[in-house]
N, C-alpha and C positions, 0 to 999 in steps of 0.2 A: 504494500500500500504506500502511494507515493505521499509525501509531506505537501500539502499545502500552506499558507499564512508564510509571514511575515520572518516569522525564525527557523523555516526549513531551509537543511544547509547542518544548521546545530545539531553536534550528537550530548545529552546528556545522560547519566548515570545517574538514579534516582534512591540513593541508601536513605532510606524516610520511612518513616512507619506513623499509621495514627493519621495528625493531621496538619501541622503547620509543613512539615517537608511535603507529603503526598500535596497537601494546597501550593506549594511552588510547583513543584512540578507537572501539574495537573495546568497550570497556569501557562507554562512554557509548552507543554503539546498541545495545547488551544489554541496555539498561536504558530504552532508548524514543526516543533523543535521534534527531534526522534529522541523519546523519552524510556530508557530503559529501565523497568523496576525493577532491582535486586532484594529478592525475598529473602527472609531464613526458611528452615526447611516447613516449619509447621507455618509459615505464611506471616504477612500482616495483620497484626494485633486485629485491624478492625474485621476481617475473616471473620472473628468471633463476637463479633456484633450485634449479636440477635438475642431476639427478634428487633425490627422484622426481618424477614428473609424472602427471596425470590427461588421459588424452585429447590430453595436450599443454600442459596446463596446470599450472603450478605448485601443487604441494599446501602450501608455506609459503605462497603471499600466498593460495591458499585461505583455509587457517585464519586468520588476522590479518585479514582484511578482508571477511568475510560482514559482514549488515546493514546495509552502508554503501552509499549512490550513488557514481559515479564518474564523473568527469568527467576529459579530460586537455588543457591548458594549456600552448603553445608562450609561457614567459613573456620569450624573447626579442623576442618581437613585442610592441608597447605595448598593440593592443588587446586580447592576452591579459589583459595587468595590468588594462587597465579592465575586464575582466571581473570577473575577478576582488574587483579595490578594491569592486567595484557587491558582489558578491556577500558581501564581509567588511561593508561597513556596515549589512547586515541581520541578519549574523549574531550569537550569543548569546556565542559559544565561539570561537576559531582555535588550533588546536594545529601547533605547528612546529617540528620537529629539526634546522632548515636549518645551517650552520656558524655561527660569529660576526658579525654585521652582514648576513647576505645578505639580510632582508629588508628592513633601511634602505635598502639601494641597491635594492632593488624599488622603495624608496616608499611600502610598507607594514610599517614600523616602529611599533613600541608606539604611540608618541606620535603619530604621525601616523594612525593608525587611531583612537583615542581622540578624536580632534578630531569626525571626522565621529561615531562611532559611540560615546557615554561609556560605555555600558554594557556594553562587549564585555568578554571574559574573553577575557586574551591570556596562552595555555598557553607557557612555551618548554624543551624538554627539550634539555640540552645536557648533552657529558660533563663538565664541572665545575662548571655555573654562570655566572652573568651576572656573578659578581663575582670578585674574588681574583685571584690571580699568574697561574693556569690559564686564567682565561676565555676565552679564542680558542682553547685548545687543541682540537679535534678527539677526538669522546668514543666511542669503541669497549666493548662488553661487556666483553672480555677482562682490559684494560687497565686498567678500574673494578674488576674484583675482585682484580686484583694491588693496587691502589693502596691499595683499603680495607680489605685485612687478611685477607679472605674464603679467600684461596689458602694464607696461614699456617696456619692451622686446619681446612683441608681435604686429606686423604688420611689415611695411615695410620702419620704418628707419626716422630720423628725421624731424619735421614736421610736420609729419604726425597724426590723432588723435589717441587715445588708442584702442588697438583691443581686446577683449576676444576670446578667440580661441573657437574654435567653438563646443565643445563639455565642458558639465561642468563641467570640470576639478577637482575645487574644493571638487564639491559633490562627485564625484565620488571616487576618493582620499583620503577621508574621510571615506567611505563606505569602500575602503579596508585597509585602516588604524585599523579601526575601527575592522574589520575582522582579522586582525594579533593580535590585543590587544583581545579581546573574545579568538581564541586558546591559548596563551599564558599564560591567567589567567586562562581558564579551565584544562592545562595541570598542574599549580600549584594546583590549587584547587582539582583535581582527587588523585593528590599525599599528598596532603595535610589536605584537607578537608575545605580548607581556603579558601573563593574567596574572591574579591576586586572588587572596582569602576576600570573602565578603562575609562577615560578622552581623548577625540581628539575632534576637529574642522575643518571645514573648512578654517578657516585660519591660522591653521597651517601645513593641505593637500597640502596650496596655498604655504606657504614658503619652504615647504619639497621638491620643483618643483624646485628651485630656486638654486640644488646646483653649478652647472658652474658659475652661473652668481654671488653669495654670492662670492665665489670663488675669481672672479676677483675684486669684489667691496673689499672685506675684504685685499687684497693684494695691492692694488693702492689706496684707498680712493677714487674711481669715479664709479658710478652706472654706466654700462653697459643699453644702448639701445635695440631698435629694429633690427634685422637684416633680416625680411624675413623668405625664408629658410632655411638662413646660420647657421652657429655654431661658437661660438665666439670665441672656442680654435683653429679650425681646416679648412683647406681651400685646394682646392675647397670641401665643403662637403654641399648641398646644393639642389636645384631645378634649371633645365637649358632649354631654350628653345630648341625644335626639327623643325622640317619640320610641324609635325605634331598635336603638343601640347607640354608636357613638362615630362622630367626624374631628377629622380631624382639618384647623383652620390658622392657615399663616396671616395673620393681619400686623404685620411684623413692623410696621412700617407709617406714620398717619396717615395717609391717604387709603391702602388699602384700613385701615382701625375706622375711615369715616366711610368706607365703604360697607363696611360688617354693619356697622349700624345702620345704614340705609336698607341694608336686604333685610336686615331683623325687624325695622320700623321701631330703632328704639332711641329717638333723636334723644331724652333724657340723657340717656349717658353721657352723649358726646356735653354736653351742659354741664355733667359733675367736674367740680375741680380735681375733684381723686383720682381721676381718669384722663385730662387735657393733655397728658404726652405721656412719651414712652416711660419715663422715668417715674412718672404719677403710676401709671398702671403696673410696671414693677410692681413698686412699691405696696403697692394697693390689691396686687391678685387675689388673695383670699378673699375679697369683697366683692372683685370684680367678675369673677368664674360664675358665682353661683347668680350672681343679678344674669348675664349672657344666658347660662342655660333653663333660664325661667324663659327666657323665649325660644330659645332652640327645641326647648319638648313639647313645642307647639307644632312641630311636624316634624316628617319622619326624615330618615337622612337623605333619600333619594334626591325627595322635592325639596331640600336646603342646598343640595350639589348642584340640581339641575338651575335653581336659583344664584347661586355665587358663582358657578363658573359664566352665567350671562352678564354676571355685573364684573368679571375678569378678577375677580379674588381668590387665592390660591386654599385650594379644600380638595380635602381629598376621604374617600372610607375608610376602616381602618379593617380592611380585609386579612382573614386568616389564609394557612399556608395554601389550601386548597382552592380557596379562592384564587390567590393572586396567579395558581398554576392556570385558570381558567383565563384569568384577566386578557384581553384582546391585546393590550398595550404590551403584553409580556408573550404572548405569542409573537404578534407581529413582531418584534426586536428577536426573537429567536433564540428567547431564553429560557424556552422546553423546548426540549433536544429528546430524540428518541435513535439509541442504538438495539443491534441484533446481537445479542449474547448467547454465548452457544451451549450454555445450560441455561441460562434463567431466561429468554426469549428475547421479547422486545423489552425495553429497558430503559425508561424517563429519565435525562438528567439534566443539569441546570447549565445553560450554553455560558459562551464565550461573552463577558459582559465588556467586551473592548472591540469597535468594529472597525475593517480596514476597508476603503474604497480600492486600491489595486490589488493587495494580498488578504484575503479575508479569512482569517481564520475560521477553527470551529470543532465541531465533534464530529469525527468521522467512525470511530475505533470502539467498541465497548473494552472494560475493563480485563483483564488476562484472567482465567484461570491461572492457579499455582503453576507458575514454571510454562507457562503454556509455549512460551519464544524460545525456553531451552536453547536448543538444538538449531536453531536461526540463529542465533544471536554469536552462536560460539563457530558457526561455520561463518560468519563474516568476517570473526577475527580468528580465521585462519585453519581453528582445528577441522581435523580432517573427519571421515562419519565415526573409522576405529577409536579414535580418540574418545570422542564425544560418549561411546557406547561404555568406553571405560570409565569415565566421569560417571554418570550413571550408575554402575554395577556397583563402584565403591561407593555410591552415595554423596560423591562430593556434588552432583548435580542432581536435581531433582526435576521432573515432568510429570501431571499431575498424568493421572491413568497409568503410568508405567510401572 
């Protein structure tokens, strides 16, 4: 299957398990790169994911690891490693979430891959970093958005306990951090011939989230809270109750704030002095919310959207995940993707959220079965069929069915 997008051309080596590596590299075959998964022998952690499952199969390392190869690697065995090593000094890219030093004691360490290979671009996502008091520590989602601030500021306001928001922010953040730093060093590296280590973590994916709120704390000396759905610069900009459920409405700004009061027909307000600027309704929200939604649950959310967007006010529903799969706006942009997977069938995943007018990336590939590339992968770099059958026999390679 040929590469199409933007970074075909790019070969990378994907040592990632879980999800902020799998989310870089899942990033870079979206966009054209030939992305090779190296498994251990019982698979990527998220394999055992379930439920739910497709057919049997995990629908987490579905989604994470469409248009990638896959290959899986008993690297206790040393001819795993030379597989391997062979297969890193041709490559462009290696991305790795492994712990602190586990790939030194492989043997394929920065420095030691740079020797044979100058131009590799060597990714390493870890939860703190290569450097500082943390660097060995062991980097979890959760634990990244406690640390960088993310769970202060998230839920519904004093009191109340810490909320992680519901998607995992950190790793994911990280994954495309991590995917800006690989193009970035491979556009030096192609120019140059030079590549580099590129450094990120999850908690600094976590503090990257944080800049409003760094913002106000660096300016005042006082950490900023939880607010909800609110926003801490701007008001009303938020979630409001309907008739029906709940809208969410940017009036961020005074002209759309005099525009909300005209579709609501609640010229009063715009008269209170509690309310006459931005800084008044800050300060004043808890007054201001519950006055708004005394008129908003005079009708249902439809007929408030189909209202605001005529008078060009920014509102939007606040649809759940099924919904938004349904949403025309998210089909049309081609952000449900359906691949052929050759146990669990056809197979929904969530497209390419970056679009190219001449190279246009995308999902062509479902995710691999265990090892399923084996035996491709290792006849590009040269070994022969004997070879490969020997890999096999002793285990140091594996192919699911065999």
């Amino acid at each position: 299957m040929s590469s199409v997008g933007p970074l075909a051309g790019m070969k990378v080596i994907e040592l990632a398990h879980i999800m902020a590596g799998p989310v870089c590299g899942m990033m870079l075959a979206d966009m054209g790169a030939d992305v090779i998964k190296v498994e251990k022998p019982d698979g990527d952690d998220t394999r055992r994911f379930l439920p739910p499952d497709i057919k049997g199969e995990s629908a987490a390392y579905l989604m994470m690891n469409r248009n990638k190869r896959g290959i899986a690697l008993n690297l206790k065995d040393p001819d795993a490693i030379a597989v391997l090593r062979k297969m890193l000094d041709s490559a462009d890219v290696v991305i790795e979430n492994y712990r602190h030093d586990t790939m030194e004691k492989l043997g394929l360490g920065y420095e030691s891959l740079r020797q044979s290979n100058p131009k590799l671009v060597y990714c390493a996502i870890s939860g703190f970093g290569r450097t500082g008091p943390y660097a060995e520590r062991g980097g979890f989602d959760l634990i990244a958005q406690g640390m960088s601030g993310l769970m202060s500021i998230t839920g519904e306001g004093p009191g109340r306990p810490p909320v992680k928001p519901g998607a995992p922010i950190a790793d994911i953040t990280a994954g495309f951090l991590a995917t800006m730093g690989c193009v970035a060093a491979y556009s030096r590296a192609q120019a140059t011939g030079e590549g580099q280590m590129v450094d990120t973590s999850l908690f600094e994916a976590g503090i990257s989230l944080t800049y409003w709120q760094s913002a106000i704390a660096f300016a005042t000396g006082q950490a900023p809270g939880a607010l909800g759905s609110a926003h801490p610069l701007n008001a009303p900009y938020q979630s409001f109750r309907t008739s029906d459920g709940w809208i969410n409405i940017g009036a961020a700004n005074q002209r759309n704030w005099l525009r909300l009061l005209e579709v609501i027909d609640a010229p009063e307000l715009g008269e209170d002095p509690r309310f006459a600027t931005n800084l008044e309704r800050i300060t004043n929200l808890s007054d201001l919310v519950p006055l708004l939604e005394t008129h908003l649950q005079t009708r249902d959310t439809d007929d408030w959207l189909a209202r605001m967007e005529a008078a060009g006010l920014p509102a939007g529903p606040v649809m759940n995940i099924c919904e938004m799969h349904r949403d025309p706006q998210a089909v049309a942009r081609d952000m449900i993707v359906e691949t052929d997977h050759p146990v669990a069938g056809p197979v929904k995943a969530i497209g390419l959220p970056v679009k190219f007018s001449e190279t246009p990336g995308g999902v062509a590939r479902p995710a691999p079965t265990l090892g399923q590339h084996g035996a491709e992968v290792l006849a590009e770099n040269g070994y022969c069929a004997d070879e490969i059958e020997r890999l096999i026999s002793q285990g140091a390679l594996l192919i699911s069915g065999r």
